[in-house]
C-alpha positions in Angstrom: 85.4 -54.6 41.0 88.5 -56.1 39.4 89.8 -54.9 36.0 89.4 -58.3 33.9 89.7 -56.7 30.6 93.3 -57.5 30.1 92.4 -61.5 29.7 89.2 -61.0 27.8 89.4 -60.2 23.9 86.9 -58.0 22.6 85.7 -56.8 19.8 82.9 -58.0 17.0 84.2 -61.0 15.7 84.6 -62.5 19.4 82.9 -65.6 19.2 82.9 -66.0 15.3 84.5 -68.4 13.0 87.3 -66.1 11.4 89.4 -67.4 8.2 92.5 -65.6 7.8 96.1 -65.8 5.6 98.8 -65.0 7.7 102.5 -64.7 7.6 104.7 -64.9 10.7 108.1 -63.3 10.8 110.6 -62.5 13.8 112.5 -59.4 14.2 115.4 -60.1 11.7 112.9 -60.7 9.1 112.8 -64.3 9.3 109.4 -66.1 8.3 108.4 -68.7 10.9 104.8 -69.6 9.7 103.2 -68.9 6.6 99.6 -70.3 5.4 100.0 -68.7 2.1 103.1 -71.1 2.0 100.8 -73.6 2.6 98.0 -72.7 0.1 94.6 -72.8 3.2 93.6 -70.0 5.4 93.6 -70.9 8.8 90.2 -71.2 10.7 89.4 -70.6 13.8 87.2 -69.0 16.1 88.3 -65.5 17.4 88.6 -65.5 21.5 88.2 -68.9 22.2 92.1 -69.6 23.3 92.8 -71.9 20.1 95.0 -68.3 19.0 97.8 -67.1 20.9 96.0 -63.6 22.7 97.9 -60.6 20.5 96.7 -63.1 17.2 93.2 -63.5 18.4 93.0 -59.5 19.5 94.1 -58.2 16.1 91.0 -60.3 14.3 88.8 -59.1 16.9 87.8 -56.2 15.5 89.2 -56.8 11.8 86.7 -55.9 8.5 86.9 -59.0 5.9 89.3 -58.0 3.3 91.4 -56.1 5.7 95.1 -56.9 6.1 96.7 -55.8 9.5 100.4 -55.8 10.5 100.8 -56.3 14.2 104.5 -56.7 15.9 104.1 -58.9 19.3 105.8 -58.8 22.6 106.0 -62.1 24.3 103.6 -61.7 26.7 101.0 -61.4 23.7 102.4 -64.3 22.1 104.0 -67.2 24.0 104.7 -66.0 27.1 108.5 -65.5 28.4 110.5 -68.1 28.9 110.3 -69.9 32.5 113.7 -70.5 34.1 111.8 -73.4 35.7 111.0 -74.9 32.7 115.2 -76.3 32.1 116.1 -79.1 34.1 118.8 -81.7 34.1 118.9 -85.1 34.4 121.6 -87.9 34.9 121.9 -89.7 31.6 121.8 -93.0 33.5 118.2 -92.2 34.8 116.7 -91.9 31.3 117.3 -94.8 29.0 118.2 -94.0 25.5 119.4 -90.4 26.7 123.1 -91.2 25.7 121.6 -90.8 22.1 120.5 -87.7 22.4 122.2 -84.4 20.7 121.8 -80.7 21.7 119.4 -79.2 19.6 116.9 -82.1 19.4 113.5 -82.0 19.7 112.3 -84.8 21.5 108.7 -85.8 23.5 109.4 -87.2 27.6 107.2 -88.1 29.6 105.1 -85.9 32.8 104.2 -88.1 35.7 100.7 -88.6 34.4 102.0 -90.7 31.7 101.5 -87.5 28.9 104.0 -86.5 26.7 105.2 -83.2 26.4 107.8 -81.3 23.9 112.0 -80.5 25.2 114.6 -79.3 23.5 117.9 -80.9 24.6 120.2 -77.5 25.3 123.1 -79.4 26.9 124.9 -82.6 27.2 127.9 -84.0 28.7 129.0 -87.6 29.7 127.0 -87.8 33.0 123.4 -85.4 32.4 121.4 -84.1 30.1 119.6 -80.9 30.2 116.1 -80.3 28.9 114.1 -76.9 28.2 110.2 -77.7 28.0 109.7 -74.3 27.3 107.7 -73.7 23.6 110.5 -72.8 21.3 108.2 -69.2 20.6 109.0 -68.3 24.9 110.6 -65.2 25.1 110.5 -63.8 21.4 108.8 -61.4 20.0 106.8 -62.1 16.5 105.0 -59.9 13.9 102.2 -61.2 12.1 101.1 -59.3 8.4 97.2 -60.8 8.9 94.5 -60.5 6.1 90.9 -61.6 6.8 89.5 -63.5 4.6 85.5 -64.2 5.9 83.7 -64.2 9.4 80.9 -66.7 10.0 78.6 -66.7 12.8 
C-alpha cells in the first residue's frame, strides 16, 4: 500500500467552506497579499486545490477565531521554479516582441490557442526570453492566518 498521505490534506474542516483574513509576507518582511488590505475574507473550501497545499493544510484543522502563523517552503506553496519553464525566442518570430521590456508581464499563447502568464527576463536585438514560471516558484512565503467561520 502506497503512502498517499503527503497529497491529501486532512483534518476537520476538509471539505468545508472556510473564511479566513490573511496576510502574506516573504522572508525580508515584505507583504505580498493582504485581504485585510482589501477589507473581505477570502472564501474557499479547505482541500479542494483552489489553495496553494501549505495554505489549505494550516485551515485544516484550525478552530474559528484562531490565528495561525505558518512560514512555507516552496514546495508547500508554488512549487520551485522549473528550468524548463524559460525559453527564448527570435524577436522576428513573435510579432510585436520588439516592444517588449524585461520585467514585463505579458500573456502568449500555448498551442491550444490558451493564454498563459511570462515574464520577459531578457532581451537583446535578435531574441527574447520568457519565464512562464508563477512569479511565487521558488520562494518561500509566511502567511499570519485568522479564521473567521467554517460552514458545512
Amino acid at each position: 500500500m502506497e503512502n498517499t498521505k503527503s497529497s491529501t490534506i486532512e483534518g476537520k474542516n476538509v471539505g468545508k467552506k472556510c473564511r479566513t483574513h490573511y496576510r502574506g509576507t516573504f522572508n525580508d518582511g515584505t507583504q505580498f497579499d493582504s485581504s485585510y488590505d482589501r477589507g473581505e475574507p477570502l472564501e474557499f473550501v479547505c482541500g479542494a486545490g483552489m489553495m496553494i497545499k501549505g495554505f489549505d493544510a494550516a485551515v485544516a484543522n484550525m478552530e474559528v477565531g484562531q490565528t495561525l502563523d505558518v512560514h512555507l517552503m516552496p514546495e508547500e506553496a508554488y512549487g520551485l521554479a522549473d528550468p524548463d519553464a524559460i525559453f527564448t525566442v527570435e524577436l522576428a518570430q513573435l510579432p510585436g516582441a520588439e516592444e517588449l521590456e524585461a520585467g514585463q508581464q505579458v500573456y502568449l499563447q500555448n498551442a491550444a490557442g490558451q493564454p498563459f502568464p511570462v515574464k520577459v527576463v531578457e532581451k537583446d536585438e535578435t531574441t527574447i526570453t520568457f519565464d512562464a514560471n508563477h512569479e511565487m516558484a521558488g520562494k518561500e512565503l509566511n502567511f499570519t492566518i485568522e479564521l473567521f467561520s467554517v460552514e458545512e
